[in-house]
LUMKOL-761284 format. One record per residue (C-alpha): residue number from 0; residue in three letters; x, y, z. Coordinates in nm, 2 decimals. Layout:
BEGIN
<site rodren="NUM" vomar="ALA" X="X" Y="Y" Z="Z"/>
...
END
This chain:
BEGIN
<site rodren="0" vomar="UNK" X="-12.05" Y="2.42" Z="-3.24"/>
<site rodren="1" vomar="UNK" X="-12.00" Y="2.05" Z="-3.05"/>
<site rodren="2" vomar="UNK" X="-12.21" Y="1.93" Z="-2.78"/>
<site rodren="3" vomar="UNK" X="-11.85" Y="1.91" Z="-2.53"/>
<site rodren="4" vomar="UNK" X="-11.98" Y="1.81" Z="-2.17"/>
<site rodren="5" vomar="UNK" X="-11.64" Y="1.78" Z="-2.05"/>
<site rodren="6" vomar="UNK" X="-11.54" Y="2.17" Z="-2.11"/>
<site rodren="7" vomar="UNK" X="-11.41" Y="2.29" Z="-1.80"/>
<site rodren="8" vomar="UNK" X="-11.54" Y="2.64" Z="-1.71"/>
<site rodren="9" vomar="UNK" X="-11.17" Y="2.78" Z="-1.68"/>
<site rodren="10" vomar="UNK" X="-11.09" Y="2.69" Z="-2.01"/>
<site rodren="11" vomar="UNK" X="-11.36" Y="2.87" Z="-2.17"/>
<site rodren="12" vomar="UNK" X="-11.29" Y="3.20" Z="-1.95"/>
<site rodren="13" vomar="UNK" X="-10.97" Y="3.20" Z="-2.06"/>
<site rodren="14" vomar="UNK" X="-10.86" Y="3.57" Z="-2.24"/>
<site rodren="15" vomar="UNK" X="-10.87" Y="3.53" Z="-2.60"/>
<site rodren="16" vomar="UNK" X="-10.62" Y="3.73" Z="-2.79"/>
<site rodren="17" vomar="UNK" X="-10.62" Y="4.06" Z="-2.93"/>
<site rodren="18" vomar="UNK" X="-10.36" Y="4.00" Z="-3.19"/>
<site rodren="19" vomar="UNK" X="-10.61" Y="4.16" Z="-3.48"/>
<site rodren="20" vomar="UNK" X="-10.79" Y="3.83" Z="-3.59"/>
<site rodren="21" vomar="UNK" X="-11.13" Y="3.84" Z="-3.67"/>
<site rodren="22" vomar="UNK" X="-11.22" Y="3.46" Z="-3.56"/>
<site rodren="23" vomar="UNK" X="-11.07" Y="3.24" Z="-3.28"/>
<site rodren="24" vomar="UNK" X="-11.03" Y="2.87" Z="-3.22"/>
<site rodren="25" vomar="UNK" X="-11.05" Y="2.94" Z="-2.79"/>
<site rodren="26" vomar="UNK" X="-10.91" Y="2.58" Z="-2.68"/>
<site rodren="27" vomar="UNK" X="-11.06" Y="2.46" Z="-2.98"/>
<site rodren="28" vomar="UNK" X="-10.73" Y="2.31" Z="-3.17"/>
<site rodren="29" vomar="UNK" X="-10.54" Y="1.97" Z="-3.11"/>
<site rodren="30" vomar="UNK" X="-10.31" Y="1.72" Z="-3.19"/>
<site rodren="31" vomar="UNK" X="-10.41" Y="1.38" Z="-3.22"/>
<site rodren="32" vomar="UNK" X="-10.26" Y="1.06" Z="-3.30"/>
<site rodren="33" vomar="UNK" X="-10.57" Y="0.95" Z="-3.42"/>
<site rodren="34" vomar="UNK" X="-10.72" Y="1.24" Z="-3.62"/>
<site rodren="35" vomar="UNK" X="-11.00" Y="0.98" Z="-3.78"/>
<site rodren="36" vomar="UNK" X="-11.34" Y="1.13" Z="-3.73"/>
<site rodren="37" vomar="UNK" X="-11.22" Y="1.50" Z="-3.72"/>
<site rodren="38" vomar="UNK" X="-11.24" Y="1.85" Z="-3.94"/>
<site rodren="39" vomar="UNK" X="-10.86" Y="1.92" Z="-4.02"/>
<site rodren="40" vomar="UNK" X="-10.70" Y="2.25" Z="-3.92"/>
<site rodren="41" vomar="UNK" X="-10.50" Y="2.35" Z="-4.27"/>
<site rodren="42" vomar="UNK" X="-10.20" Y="2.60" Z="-4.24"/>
<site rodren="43" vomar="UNK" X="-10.00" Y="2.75" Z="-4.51"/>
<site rodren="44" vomar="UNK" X="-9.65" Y="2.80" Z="-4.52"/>
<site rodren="45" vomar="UNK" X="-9.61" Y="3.04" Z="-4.24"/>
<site rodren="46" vomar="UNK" X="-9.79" Y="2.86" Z="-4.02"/>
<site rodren="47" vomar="UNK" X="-10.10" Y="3.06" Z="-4.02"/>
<site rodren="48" vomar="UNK" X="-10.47" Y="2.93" Z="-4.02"/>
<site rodren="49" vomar="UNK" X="-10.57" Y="2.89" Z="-4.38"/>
<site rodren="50" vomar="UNK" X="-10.90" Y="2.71" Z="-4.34"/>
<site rodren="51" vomar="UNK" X="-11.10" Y="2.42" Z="-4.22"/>
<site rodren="52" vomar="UNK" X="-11.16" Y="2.14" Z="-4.38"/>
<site rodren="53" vomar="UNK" X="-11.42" Y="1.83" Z="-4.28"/>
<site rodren="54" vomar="UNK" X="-11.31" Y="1.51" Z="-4.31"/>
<site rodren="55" vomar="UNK" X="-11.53" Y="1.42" Z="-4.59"/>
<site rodren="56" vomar="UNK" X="-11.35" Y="1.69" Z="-4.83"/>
<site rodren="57" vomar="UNK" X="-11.01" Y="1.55" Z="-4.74"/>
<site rodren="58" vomar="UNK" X="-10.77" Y="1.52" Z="-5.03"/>
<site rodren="59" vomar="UNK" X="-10.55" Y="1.24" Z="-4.98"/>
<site rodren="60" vomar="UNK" X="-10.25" Y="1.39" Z="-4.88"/>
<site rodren="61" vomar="UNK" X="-10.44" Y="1.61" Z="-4.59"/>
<site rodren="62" vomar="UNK" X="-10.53" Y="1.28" Z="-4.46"/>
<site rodren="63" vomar="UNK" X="-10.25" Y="1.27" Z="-4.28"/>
<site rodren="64" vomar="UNK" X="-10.29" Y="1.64" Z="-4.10"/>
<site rodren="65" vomar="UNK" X="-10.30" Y="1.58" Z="-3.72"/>
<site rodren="66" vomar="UNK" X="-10.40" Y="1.90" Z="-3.57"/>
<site rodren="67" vomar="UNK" X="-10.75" Y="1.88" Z="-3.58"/>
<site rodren="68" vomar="UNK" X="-11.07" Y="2.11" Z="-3.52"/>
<site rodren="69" vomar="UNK" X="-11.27" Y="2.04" Z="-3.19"/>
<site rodren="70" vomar="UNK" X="-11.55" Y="2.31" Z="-3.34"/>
<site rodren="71" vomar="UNK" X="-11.55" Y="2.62" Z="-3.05"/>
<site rodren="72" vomar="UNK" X="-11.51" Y="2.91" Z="-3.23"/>
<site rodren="73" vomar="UNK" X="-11.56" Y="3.31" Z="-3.13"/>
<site rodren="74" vomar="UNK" X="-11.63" Y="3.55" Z="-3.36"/>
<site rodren="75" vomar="UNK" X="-11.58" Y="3.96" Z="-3.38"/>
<site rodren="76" vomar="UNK" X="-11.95" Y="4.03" Z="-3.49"/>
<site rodren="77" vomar="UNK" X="-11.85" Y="4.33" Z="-3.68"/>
<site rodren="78" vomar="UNK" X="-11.66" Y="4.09" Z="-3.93"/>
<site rodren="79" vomar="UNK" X="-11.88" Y="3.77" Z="-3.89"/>
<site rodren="80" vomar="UNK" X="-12.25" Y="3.90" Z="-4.02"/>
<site rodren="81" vomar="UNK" X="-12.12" Y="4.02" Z="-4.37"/>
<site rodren="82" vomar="UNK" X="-11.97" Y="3.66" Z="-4.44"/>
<site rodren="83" vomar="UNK" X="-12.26" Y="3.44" Z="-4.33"/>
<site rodren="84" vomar="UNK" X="-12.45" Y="3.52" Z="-4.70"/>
<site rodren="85" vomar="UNK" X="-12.14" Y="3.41" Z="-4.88"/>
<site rodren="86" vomar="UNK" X="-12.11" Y="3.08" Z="-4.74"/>
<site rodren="87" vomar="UNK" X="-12.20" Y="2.78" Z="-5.00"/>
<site rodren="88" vomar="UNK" X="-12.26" Y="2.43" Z="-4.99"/>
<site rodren="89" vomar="UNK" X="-11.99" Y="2.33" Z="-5.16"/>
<site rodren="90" vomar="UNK" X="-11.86" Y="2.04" Z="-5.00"/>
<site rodren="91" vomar="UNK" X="-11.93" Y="1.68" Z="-4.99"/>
<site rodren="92" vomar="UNK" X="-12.27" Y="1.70" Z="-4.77"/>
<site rodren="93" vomar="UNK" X="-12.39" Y="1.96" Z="-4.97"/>
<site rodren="94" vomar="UNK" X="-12.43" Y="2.15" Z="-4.61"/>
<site rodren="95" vomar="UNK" X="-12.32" Y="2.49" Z="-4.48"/>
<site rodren="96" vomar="UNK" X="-12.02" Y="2.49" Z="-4.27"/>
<site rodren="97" vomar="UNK" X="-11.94" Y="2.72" Z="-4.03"/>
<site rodren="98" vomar="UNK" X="-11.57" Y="2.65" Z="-4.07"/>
<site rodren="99" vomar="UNK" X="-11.63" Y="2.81" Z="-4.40"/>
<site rodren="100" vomar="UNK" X="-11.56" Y="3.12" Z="-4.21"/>
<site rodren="101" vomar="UNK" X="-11.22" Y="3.06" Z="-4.14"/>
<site rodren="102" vomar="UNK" X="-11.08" Y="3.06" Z="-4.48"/>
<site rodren="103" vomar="UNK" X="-11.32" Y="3.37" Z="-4.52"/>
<site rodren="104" vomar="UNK" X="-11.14" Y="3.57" Z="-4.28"/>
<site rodren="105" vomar="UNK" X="-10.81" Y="3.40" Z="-4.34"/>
<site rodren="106" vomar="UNK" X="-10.53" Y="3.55" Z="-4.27"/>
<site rodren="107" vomar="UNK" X="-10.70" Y="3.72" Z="-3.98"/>
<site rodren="108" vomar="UNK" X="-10.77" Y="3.31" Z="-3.76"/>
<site rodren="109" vomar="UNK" X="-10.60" Y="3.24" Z="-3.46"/>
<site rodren="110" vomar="UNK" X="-10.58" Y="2.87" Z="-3.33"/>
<site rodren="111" vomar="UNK" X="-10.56" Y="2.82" Z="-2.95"/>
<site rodren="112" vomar="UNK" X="-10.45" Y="2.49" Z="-2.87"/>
<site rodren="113" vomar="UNK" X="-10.60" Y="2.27" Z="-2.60"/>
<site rodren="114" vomar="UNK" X="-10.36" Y="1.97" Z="-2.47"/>
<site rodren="115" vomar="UNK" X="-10.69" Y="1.78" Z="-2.35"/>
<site rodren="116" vomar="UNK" X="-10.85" Y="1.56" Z="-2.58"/>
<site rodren="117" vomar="UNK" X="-11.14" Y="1.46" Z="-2.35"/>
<site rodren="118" vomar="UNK" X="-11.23" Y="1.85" Z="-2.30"/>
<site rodren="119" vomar="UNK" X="-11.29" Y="1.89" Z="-2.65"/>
<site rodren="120" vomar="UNK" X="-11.45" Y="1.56" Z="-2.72"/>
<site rodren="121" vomar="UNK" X="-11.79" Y="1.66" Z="-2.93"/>
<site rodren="122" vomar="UNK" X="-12.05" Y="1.38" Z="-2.84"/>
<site rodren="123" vomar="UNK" X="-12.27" Y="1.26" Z="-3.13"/>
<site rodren="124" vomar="UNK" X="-12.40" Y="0.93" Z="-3.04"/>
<site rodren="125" vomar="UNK" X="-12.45" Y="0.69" Z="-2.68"/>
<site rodren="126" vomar="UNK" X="-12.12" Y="0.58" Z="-2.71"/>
<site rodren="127" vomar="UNK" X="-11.92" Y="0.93" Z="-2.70"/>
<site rodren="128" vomar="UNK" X="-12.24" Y="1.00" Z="-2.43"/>
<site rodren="129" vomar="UNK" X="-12.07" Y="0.72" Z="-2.23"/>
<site rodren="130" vomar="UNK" X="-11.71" Y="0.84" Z="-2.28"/>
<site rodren="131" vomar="UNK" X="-11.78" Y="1.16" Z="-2.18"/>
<site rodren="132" vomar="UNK" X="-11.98" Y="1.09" Z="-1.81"/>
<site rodren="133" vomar="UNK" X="-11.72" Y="0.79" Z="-1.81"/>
<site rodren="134" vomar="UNK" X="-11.45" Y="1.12" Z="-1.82"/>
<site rodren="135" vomar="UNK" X="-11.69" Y="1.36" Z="-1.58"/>
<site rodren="136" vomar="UNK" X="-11.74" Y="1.05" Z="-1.35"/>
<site rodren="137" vomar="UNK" X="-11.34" Y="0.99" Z="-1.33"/>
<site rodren="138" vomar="UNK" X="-11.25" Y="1.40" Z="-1.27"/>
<site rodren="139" vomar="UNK" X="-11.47" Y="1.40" Z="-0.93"/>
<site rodren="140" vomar="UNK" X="-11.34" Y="1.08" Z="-0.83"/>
<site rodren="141" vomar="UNK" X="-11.00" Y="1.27" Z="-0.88"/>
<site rodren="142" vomar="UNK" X="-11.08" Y="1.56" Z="-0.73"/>
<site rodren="143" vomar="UNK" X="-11.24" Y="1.40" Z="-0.42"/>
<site rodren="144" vomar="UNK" X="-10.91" Y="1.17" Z="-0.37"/>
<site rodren="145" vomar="UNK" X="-10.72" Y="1.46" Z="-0.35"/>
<site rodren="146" vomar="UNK" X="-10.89" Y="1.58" Z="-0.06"/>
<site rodren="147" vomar="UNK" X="-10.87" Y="1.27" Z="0.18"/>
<site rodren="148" vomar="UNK" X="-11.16" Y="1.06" Z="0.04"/>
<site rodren="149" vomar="UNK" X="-11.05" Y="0.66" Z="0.01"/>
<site rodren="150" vomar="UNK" X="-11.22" Y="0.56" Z="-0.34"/>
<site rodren="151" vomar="UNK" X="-11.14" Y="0.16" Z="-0.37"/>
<site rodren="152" vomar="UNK" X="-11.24" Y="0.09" Z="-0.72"/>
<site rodren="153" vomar="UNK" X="-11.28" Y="0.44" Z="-0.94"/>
<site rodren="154" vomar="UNK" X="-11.40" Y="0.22" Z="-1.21"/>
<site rodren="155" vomar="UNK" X="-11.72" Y="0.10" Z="-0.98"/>
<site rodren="156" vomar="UNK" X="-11.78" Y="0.39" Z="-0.80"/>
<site rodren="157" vomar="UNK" X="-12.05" Y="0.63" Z="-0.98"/>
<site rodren="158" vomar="UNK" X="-12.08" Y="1.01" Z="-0.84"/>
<site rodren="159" vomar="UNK" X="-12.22" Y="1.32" Z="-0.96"/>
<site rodren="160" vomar="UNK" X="-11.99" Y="1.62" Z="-1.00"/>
<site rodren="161" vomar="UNK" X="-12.21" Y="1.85" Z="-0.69"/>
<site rodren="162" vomar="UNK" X="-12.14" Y="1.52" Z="-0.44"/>
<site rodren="163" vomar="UNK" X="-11.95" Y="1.66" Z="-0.13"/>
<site rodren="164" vomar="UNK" X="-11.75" Y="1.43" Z="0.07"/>
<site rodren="165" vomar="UNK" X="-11.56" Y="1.44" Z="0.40"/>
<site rodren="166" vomar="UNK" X="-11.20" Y="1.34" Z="0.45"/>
<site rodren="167" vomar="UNK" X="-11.09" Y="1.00" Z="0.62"/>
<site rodren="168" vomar="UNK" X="-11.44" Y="0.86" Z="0.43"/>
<site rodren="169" vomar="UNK" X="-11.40" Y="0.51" Z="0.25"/>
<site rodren="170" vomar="UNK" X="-11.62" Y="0.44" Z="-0.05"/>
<site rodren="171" vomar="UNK" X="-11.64" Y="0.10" Z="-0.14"/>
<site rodren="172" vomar="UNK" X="-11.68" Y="-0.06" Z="-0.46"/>
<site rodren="173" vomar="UNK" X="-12.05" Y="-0.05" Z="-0.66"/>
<site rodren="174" vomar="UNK" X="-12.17" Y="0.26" Z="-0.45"/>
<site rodren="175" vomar="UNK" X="-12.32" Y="0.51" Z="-0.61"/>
<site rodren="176" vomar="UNK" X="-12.38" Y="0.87" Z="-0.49"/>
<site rodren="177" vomar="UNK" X="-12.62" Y="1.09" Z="-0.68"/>
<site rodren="178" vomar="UNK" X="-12.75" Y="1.44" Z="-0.71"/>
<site rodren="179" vomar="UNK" X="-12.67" Y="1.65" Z="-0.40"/>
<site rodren="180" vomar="UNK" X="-12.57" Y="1.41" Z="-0.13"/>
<site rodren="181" vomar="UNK" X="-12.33" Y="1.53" Z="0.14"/>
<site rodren="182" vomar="UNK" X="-12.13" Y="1.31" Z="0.35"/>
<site rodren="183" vomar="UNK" X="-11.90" Y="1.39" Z="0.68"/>
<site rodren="184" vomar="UNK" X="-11.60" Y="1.33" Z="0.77"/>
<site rodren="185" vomar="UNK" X="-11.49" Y="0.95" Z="0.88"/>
<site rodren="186" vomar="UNK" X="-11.78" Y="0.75" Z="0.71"/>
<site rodren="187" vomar="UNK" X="-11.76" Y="0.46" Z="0.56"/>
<site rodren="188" vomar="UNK" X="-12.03" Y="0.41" Z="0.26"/>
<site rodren="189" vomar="UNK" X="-12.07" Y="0.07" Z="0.07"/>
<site rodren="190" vomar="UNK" X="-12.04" Y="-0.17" Z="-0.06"/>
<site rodren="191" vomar="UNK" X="-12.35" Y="-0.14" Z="-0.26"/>
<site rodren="192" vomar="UNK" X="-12.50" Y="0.16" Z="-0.14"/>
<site rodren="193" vomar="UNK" X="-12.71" Y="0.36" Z="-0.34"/>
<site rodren="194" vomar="UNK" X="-12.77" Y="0.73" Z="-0.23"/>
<site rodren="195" vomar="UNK" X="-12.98" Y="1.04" Z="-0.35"/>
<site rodren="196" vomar="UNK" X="-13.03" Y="1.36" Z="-0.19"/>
<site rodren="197" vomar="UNK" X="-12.91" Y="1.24" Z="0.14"/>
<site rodren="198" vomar="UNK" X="-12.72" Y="1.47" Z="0.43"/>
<site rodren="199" vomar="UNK" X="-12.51" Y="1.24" Z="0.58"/>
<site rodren="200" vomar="UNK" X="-12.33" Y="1.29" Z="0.93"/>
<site rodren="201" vomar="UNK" X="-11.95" Y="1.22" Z="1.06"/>
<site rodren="202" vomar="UNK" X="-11.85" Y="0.89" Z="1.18"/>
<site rodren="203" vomar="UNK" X="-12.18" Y="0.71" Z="0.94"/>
<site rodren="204" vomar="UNK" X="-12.15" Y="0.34" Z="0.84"/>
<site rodren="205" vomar="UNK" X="-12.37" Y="0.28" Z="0.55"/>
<site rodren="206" vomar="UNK" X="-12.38" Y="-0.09" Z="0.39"/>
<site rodren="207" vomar="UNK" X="-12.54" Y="-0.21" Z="0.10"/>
<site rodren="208" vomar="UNK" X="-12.85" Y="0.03" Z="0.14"/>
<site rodren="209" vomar="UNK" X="-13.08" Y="0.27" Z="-0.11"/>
<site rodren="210" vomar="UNK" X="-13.15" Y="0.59" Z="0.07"/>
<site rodren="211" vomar="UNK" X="-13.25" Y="0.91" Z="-0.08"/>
<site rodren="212" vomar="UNK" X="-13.39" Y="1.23" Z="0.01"/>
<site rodren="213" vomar="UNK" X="-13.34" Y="1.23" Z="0.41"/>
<site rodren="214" vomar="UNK" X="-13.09" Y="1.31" Z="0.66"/>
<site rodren="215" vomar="UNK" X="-12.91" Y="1.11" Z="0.90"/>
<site rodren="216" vomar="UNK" X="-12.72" Y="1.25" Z="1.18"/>
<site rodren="217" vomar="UNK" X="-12.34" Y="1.18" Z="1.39"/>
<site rodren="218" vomar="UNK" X="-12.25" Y="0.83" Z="1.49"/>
<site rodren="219" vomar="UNK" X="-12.49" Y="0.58" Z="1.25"/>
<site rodren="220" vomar="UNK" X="-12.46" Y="0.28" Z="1.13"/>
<site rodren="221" vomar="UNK" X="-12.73" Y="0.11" Z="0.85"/>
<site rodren="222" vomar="UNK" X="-12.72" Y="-0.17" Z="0.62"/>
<site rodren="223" vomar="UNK" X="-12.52" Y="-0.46" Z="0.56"/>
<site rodren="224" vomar="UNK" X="-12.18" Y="-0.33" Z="0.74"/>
<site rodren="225" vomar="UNK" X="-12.11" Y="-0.58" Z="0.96"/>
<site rodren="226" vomar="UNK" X="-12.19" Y="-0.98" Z="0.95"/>
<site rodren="227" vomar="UNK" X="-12.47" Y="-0.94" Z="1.16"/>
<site rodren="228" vomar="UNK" X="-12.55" Y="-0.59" Z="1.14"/>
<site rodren="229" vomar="UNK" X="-12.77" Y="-0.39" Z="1.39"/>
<site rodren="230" vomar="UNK" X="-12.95" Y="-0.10" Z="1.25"/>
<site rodren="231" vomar="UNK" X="-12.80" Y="0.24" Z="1.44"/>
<site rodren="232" vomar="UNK" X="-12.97" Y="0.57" Z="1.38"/>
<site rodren="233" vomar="UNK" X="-12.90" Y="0.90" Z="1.57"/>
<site rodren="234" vomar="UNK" X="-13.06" Y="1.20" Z="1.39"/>
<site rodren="235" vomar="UNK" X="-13.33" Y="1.21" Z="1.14"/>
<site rodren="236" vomar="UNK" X="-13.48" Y="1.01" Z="0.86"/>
<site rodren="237" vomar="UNK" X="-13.78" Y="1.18" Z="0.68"/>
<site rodren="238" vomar="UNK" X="-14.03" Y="0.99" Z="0.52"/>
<site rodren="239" vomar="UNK" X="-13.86" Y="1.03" Z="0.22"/>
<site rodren="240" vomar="UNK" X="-13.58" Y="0.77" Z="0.34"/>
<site rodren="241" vomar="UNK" X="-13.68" Y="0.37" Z="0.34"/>
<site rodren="242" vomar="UNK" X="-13.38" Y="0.18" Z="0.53"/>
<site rodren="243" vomar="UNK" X="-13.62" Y="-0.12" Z="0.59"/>
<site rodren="244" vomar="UNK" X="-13.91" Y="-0.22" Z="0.43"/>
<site rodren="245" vomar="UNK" X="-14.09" Y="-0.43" Z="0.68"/>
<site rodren="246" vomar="UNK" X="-14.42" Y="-0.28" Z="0.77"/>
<site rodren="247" vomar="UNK" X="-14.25" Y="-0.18" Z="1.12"/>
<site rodren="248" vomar="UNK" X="-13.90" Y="-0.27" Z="1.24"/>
<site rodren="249" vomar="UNK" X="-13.69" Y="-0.09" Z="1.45"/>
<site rodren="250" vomar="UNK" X="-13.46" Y="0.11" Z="1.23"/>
<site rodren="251" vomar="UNK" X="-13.14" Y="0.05" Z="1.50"/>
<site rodren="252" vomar="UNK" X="-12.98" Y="0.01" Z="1.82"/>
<site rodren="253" vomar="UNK" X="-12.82" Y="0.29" Z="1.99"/>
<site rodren="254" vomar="UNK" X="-12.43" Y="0.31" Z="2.00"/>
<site rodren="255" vomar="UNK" X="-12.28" Y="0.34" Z="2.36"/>
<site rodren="256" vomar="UNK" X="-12.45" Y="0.62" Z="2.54"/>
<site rodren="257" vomar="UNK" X="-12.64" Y="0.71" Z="2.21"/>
<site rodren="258" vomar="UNK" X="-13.03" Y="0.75" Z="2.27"/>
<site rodren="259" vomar="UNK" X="-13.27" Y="0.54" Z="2.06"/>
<site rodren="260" vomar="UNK" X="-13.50" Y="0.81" Z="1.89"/>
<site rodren="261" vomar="UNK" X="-13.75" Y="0.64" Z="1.67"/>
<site rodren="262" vomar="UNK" X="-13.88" Y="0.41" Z="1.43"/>
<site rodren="263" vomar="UNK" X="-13.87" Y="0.39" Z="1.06"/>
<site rodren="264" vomar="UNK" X="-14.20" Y="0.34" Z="0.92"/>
<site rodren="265" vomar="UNK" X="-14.26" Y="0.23" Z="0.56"/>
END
């Protein structure tokens, strides 16, 4: 079984059939155009499952197989445990393979196929690590687009999957937005801004500024959003947040008919 970060919960809640196979591939099959680096799914004449077989134990001709196994398998338990003694390590690692199963149970294997190559992408080193948050990172940016948000560069822009955004809000290049911030409707965040844990309001300017952990209510502005920017605040900001770090300076001017209610402190 893979390591697949990108597995979307409604593909792996999909029904599985109950055709009478013993072992299914759920979402587990595909076609590439570049099967290098996979286990090949091997079929015999009627197009059934036959086995599995790992790159490495590849005879020439098979090279050339394209549907390939992105490891996800479930198993009827009542057929599974009698097979797991009578796999070998026959194979080029000398290792156990699961996969063994399948020509085990063959003809009894169904193959699901999954049209998504990023959902099944297994990650085994920093650089499929990468690829895979690079994907995750891309699908919220998505998802957040299609609900009003104004995302000006996807490929600079960095935001956890549990980030909440308003509509009508503009993010702007090299902002990132971590764990658990939520931000109104209206706002404008970045360029530059880094946030964490923050509860932003509606109608919140927010320039090139680090904030985490605090809340900041309706009608602010902070950071470097204008030329010569004053520092607005209406609401909160714990202790946790740190717009300035001077020893003492006022955190902001009030908007029109907006109260001035405290200082930041370091």
């Amino acid at each position: 079984i893979k390591l697949q970060p990108a597995r979307r919960a409604a593909t792996a809640e999909e029904p599985l059939p109950t055709n009478g196979s013993q072992t299914v591939n759920p979402g587990s099959a595909l076609h590439s155009l570049e099967p290098s680096g996979w286990g090949r799914v091997v079929r015999d004449r009627e197009g059934k499952v036959e086995k599995i077989l790992e790159e490495r134990d590849l005879e020439p001709a098979q090279t050339a197989l394209k549907e390939c196994n992105a490891g996800v398998y479930a198993f009827w338990g009542a057929a599974l445990w009698p097979l797991l003694s009578r796999l070998t390590t026959r194979n080029a690692q000398g290792e156990y393979y699961l996969t063994e199963l399948v020509e085990l149970m063959y003809p009894r294997v169904t193959a699901i196929l999954s049209d998504d190559l990023g959902e099944v992408q297994g990650v085994n080193d920093r650089e499929q690590l990468a690829l895979a948050s690079q994907l995750l990172r891309h699908r919220t940016i998505r998802r957040l687009m299609q609900h009003g948000v104004t995302i000006e560069d996807p490929d600079t822009t960095f935001i956890t999957s549990d980030v909440a955004v308003g509509p009508d809000t503009v993010i702007h290049p090299m902002t990132t937005l971590g764990r658990g911030v939520r931000v109104g409707v209206d706002c404008e965040i970045g360029p530059g801004a880094r946030l964490q844990g923050m509860q932003v309001g509606d109608r919140v300017r927010i320039g090139g500024s680090v904030l985490e952990d605090s809340r900041i209510g309706d009608d602010v502005e902070i950071g470097g959003v204008r030329p010569d920017p004053p520092w607005h605040h209406s609401g909160v900001i714990s202790q946790g947040g740190h717009p300035r770090r001077d020893k003492e300076q006022q955190c902001g001017r009030p908007f029109p008919d907006q109260p001035f209610l405290q200082r930041a402190r370091q």
